[in-house]
N, C-alpha and C positions, 0 to 999 in steps of 0.2 A: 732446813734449819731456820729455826725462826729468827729474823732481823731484828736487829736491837733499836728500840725507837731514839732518835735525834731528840735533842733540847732544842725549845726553841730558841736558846740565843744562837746556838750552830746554823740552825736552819734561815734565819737574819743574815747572819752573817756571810753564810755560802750563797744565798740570794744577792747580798748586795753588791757583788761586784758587775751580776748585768744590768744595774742602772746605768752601766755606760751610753745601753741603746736611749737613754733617758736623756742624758747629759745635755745641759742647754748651754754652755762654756765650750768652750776649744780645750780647757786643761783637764777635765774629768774631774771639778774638785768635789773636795766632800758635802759642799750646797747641796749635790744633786743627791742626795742620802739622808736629808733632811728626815722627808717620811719616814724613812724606818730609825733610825734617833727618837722620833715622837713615838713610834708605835711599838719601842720597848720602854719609854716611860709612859704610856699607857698597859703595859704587860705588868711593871712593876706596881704602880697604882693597884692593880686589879688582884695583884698579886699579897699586896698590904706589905712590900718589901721597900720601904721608903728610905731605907739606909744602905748606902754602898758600902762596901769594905773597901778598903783601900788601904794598898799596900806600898812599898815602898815608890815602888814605879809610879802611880796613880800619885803619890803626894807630890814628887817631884816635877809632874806632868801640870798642876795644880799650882805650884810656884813658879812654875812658866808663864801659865797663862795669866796669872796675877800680872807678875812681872810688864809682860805686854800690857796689858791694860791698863796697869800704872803710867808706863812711858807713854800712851796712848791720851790718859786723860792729861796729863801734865804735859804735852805736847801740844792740844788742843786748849788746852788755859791760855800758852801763852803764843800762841797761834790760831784764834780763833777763828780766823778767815778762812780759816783750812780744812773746818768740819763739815763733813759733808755725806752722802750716800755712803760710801766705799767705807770710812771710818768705823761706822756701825756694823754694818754688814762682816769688817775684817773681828772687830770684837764677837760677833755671833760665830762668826768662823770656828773662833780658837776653845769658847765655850763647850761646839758642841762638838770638837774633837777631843775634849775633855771627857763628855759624858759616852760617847761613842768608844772610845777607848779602854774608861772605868768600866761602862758595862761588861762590854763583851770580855773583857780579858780577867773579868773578876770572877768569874764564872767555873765551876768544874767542867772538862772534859773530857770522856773518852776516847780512846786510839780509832775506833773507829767515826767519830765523829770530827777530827781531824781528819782523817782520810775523804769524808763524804765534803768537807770542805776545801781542801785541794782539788778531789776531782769535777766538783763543780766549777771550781777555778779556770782547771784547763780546760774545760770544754768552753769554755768562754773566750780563750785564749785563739783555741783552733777554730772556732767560729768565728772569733773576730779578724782570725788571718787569711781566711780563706773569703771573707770578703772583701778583705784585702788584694786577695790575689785576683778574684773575680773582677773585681773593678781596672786592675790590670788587661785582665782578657780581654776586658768591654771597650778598652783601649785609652782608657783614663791614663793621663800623665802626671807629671811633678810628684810628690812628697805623697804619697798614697795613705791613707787610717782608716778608722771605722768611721763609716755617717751613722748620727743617733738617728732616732726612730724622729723624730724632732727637724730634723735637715741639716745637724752642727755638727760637723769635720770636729773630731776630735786631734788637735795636733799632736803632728804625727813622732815628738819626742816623748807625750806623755803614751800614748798608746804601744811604741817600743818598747818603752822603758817599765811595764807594766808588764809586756806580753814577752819580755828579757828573764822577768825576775819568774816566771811560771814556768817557764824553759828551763830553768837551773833547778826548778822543783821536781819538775818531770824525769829529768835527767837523773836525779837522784833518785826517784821513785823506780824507776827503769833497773839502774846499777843493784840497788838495794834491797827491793822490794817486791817486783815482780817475779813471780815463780811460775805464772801458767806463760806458754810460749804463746798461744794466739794472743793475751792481754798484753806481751812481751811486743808483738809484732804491731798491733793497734798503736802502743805505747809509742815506740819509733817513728811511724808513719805521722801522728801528733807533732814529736818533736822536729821534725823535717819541715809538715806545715809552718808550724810557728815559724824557724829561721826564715824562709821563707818571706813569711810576714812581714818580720823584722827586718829582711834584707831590702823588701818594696817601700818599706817604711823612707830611705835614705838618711836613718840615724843611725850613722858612722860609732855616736858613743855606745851606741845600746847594741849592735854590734859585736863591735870590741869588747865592751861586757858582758857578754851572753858569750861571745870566744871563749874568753879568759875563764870567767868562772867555769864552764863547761871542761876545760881542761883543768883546772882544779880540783874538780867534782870526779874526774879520770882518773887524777895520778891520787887522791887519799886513796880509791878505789884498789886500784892498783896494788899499793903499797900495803894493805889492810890483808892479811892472808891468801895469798894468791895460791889460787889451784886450778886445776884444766879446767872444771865449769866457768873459771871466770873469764879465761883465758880464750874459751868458746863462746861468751856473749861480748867480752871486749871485741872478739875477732868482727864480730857479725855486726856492730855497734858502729864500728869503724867502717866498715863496707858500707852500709845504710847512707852515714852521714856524706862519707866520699859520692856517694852517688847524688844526694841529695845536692851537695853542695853543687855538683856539676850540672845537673839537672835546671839549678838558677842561674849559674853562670849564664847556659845559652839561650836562658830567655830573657837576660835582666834586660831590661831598656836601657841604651845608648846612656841615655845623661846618669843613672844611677850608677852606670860598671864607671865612668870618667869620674862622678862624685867619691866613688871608694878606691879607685884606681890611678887615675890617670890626676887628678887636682890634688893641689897642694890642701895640706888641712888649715894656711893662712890666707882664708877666703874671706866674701865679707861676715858671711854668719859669725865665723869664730872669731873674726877683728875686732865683731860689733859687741860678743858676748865678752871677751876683754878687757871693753872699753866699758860694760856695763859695769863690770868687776873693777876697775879702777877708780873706775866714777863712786862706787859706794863704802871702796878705802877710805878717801877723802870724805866722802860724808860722816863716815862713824869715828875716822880721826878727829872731824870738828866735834862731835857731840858723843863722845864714847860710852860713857854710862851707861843711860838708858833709850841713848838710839833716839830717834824719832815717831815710834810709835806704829800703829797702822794706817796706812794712807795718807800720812803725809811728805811723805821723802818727794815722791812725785811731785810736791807742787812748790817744794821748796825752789826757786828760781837758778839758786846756787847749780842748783844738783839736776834740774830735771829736766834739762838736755842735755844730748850726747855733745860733741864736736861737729861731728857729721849732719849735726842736725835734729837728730831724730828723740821726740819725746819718750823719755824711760818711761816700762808700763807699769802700771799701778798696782798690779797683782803682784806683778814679780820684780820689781825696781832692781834689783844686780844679777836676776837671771842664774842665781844659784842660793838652794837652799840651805847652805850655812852664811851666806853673805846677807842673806834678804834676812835672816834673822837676827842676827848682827845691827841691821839698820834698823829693824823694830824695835827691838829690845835691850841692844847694846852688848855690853861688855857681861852687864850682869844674866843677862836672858839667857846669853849664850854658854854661861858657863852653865847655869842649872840645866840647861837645853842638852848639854853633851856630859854632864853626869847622866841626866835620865837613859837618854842611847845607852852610855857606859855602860851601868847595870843590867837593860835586856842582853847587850852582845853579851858582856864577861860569861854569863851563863856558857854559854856555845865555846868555849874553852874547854870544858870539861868530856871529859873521851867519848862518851855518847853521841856526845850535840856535837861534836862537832863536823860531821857533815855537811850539818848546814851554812858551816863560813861562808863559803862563796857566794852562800845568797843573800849575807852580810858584806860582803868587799860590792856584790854588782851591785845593792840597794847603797852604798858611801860612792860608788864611782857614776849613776847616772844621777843620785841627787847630787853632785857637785857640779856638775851639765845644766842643769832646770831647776829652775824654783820650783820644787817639791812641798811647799812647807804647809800646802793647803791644799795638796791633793789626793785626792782615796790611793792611789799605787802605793805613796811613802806611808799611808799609815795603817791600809789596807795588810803592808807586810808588816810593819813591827808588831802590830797586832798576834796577826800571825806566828811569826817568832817567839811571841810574849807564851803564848797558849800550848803551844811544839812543846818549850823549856819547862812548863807548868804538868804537861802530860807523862814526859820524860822523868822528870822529878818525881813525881807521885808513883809511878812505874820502878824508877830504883826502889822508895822509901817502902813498897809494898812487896818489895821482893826481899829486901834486909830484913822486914818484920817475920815475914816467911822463914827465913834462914836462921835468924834468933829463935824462933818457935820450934823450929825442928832441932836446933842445938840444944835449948832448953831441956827437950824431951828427952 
């Protein structure tokens, strides 16, 4: 059977998520995706396609980015002392999540070019977990992630939290979609590695959310016409992961089974993530509108240290990405910020889509953990999601025209 050739924006896109081994940052942000941003507007140029379409989502995404840049220069007029590297650089940020967005997700695609981008996903996933685990072997301690190709520890909540939300994919690609058993057993063995991953990771939230959604992904399963086939890979699904599970138990290291077991969850990490959260109430209740901009909260004297001490960082100044947006942009960023999300999820309401919720509850539960708001995992998926709903869509409307047409006759 002859294979159906890939577009290049799928092929971009299924590529960009191993610029992890790239990544010169501890967050994975989307700086490191630079390249390929320029070398789909050099695709477009060559193309003589100098207009993007843009659709609802895209203009929304577009009054975002204003918005921040608005509160950004106006924060800088009247805070001049406070421009500096980080300033520009967060403006180029939001830009080129702009154009990396518009692109790719303006784009037609086919069921199987969504397929060949998920599965390049996970093998990225299972690669990066199993170096994970390797680096265990080799008898590496504390917080375990990926090292880029570069020598930069990617921290280890952005790498969970990435390799959480492909876990919820796979699981669903498993339940749903899988029909050959050895791709079925391959399948499984993947999802084992990852947990896994995620387990060595010692990120409790990603975890929990790769738990959670994963039984989510279970019981719609479940509850969707249930018959002995399903009732024979449920059985087999359950055994795998039982085993898998125990399988970690008896090798986890000491301080990681105390960190998920034995500690309380009001340590310093989550006192400190708290107190970052508290600290940028107060700051956007002094200045609510339009926030303070990019890069400058951090230097504001008021705000930019803790109690305890310790200077708030500059990337992620409240350490969660609806709060960090919040403080850039305010009242108003935030509201266009959470109509644009609105419109991708509401899709996934509708009986098709919605299988994919839970990989919408785990991508709102680990971006409320980490400032997400500039990094390829948080927009790597909505992307993602945006193009599933796009495929889905185009799939009903082409199967109605079908049925019209045969009614007609």
């Amino acid at each position: 059977m002859k294979k159906e050739k890939k577009s290049f924006y799928s092929v971009i896109f299924a590529i960009s998520i191993w610029f992890i081994y790239l990544s010169n940052d501890a967050s994975f942000m989307m700086k490191t995706i630079i390249p390929l941003v320029v070398l789909l507007l050099i695709y477009l140029v060559a193309k003589k396609q100098y207009k993007l379409k843009i659709t609802t989502n895209s203009k929304n995404l577009i009054y975002f980015v204003i918005t921040i840049i608005l509160s950004t220069v106006i924060n800088c007029i009247i805070n001049y002392e406070y421009i500096d590297y980080n300033v520009i650089i967060g403006i180029v940020y939001f830009l080129e999540i702009f154009l990396w967005f518009c692109i790719i997700t303006e784009q037609d695609y086919k069921r199987n070019e969504i397929a060949f981008i998920i599965n390049s996903f996970i093998i990225l996933a299972v690669v990066a977990s199993l170096q994970v685990i390797f680096l265990y072997l080799a008898g590496k301690t504390g917080k375990l992630s990926v090292v880029s190709l570069l020598g930069v520890k990617v921290d280890a909540n952005y790498f969970s939290a990435l390799v959480s939300i492909i876990n919820v994919l796979l699981f669903i690609k498993i339940l749903y979609f899988n029909k050959n058993k050895f791709k079925l057993l391959v399948n499984v063995i993947c999802l084992i590695v990852m947990l896994c991953g995620i387990g060595l990771s010692g990120s409790r939230a990603a975890l929990l959310a790769t738990i959670l959604s994963d039984i989510l992904v279970f019981i719609q399963y479940i509850i969707q016409n249930i018959n002995f086939k399903k009732i024979v890979m449920v059985f087999f699904i359950i055994i795998a992961m039982f085993v898998g599970v125990n399988i970690f138990l008896k090798v986890m290291p000491v301080w990681i089974y105390n960190r998920y077991f034995v500690n309380t969850y009001s340590d310093n990490s989550n006192n400190e993530r708290v107190e970052l959260w508290e600290n940028a109430i107060k700051g956007v209740l002094k200045q609510p509108i339009l926030g303070y901009g990019i890069g400058i909260f951090d230097k504001v004297p008021e705000f930019n240290t803790l109690s305890s001490g310790r200077k708030i960082p500059p990337t992620v100044p409240a350490h969660n990405t609806f709060l960090d947006i919040l403080v850039y942009s305010g009242v108003i960023g935030e509201i266009i910020f959470l109509i644009f999300l609105y419109n991708i999820f509401k899709e996934f309401l509708k009986k098709k889509k919605r299988i994919f919720i839970p990989v919408i509850l785990n991508l709102l539960f680990t971006s409320n953990i980490i400032g997400a708001d500039k990094s390829y995992y948080f927009w790597s998926t909505l992307i993602l999601l945006s193009i599933i709903s796009k495929v889905i869509q185009k799939e009903e409307e082409e199967n109605n025209e079908i049925k019209t047409y045969i009614n007609d006759c």
